[in-house]
C-alpha positions in Angstrom: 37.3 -47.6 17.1 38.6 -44.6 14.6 36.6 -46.3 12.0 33.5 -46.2 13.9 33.7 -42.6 15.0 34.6 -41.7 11.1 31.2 -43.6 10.3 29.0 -42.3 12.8 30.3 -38.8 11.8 29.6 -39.5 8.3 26.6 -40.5 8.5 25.8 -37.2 10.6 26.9 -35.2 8.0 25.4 -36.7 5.2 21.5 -37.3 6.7 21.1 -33.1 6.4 22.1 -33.3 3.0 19.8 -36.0 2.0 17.2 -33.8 3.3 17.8 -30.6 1.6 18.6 -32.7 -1.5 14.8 -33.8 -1.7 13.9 -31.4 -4.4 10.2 -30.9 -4.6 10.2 -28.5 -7.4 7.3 -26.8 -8.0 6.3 -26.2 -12.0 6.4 -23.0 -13.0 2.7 -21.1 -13.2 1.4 -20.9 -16.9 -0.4 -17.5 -17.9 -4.2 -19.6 -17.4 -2.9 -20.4 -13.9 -1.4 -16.5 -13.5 -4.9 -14.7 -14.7 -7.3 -17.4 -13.2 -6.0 -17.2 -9.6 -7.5 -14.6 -8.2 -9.6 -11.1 -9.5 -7.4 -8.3 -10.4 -8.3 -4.4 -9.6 -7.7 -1.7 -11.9 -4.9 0.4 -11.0 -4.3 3.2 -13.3 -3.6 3.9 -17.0 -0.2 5.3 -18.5 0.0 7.6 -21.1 3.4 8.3 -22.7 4.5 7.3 -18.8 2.1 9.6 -17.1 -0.7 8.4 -15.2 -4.0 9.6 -16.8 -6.2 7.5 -15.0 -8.3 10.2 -13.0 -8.3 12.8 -15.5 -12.3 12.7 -17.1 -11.0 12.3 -20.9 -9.7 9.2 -20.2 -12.7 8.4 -18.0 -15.0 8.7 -20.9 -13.0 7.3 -24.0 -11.8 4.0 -21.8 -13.4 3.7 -18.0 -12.9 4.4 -14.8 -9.8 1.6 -14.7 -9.4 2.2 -10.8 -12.9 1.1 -10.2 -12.8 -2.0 -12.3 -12.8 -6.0 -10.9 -11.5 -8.6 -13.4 -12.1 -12.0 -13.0 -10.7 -14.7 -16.0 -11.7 -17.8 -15.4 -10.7 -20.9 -17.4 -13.6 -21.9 -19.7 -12.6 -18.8 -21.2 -15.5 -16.7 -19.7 -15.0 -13.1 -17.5 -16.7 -11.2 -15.6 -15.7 -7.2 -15.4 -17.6 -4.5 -12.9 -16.5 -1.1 -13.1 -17.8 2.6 -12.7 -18.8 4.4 -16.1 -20.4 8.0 -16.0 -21.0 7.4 -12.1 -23.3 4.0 -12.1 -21.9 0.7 -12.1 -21.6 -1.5 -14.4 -21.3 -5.5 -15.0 -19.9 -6.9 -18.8 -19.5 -10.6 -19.3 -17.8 -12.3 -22.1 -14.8 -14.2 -23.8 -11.1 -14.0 -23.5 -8.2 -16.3 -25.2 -4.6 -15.9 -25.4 -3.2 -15.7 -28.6 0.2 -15.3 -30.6 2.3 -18.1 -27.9 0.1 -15.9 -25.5 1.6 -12.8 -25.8 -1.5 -11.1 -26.5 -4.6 -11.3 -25.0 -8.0 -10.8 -26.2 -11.6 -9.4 -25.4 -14.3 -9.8 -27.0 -15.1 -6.0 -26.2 -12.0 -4.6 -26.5 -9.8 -6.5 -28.7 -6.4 -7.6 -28.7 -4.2 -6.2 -26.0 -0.2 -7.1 -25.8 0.9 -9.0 -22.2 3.7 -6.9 -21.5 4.5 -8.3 -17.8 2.4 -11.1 -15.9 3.3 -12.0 -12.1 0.9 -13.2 -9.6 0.4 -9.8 -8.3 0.2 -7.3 -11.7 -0.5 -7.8 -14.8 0.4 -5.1 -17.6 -1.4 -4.5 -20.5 -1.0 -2.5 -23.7 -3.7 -1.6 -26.1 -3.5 1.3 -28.9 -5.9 4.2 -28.7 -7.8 5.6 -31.9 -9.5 9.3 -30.8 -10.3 12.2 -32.9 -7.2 11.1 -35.8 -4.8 10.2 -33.1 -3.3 7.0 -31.9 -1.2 6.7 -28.7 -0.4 3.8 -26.5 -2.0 3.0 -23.3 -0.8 0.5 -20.5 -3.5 0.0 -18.3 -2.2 -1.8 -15.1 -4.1 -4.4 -12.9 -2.7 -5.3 -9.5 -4.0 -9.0 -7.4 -7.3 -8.0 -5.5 -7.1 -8.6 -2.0 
């Protein structure tokens, strides 16, 4: 009779386990599937650390970054809308990762180094050529909601 209770309480254990020991892992996201998913809005630009993106210099040399839309899609195509000089503006054309995609690249802009990619931000670094100067810029997209 022992023998029955030790298998019935066995067995009562070990069905909960079976079921948490289903693993239906998920594969991780690549970059295509991170910048693809969904259109990303401009959030600001960082200068040295210090957010520069409403000051009108910046506004001029780059855009207005907090009024562009970003959409990637996977044939390699985009599609960005922004605010320049207080009209709007659509650009189309071609991106590709490249270097084991730790760069990305424009066709307008040129290459610009990945430095963080989630499924809500994506951080970006480009070098700035004004007037004999060079300086750093991480301009910063956030998921669109």
């Amino acid at each position: 009779m022992k023998l029955y209770i030790y298998r019935y309480l066995l067995l009562f254990l070990a069905f909960p386990l079976t079921l948490v020991s289903c693993d239906d892992d998920d594969p991780e996201p690549t970059k295509t599937d991170l910048v693809v998913a969904h259109e990303w809005q401009g959030e600001r630009v960082l200068v040295n650390g210090i957010d520069v993106s409403d000051r009108p210099e910046i506004k001029d040399m780059l855009l207005d970054i907090k009024s562009t839309r970003l959409t990637l899609r996977r044939d390699g195509t985009y599609t960005a809308v922004y605010d320049q000089a207080g009209t709007s503006q659509t650009t189309t054309g071609t991106w590709e990762f490249k270097e084991n995609e730790t760069i990305i690249y424009f066709d307008l802009l040129g290459d610009l180094q990945i430095e963080s990619l989630t499924t809500t931000n994506m951080d970006l670094i480009t070098t700035v050529n004004r007037n004999n100067t060079s300086f750093d810029a991480k301009v910063q997209f956030v998921k669109k909601d």
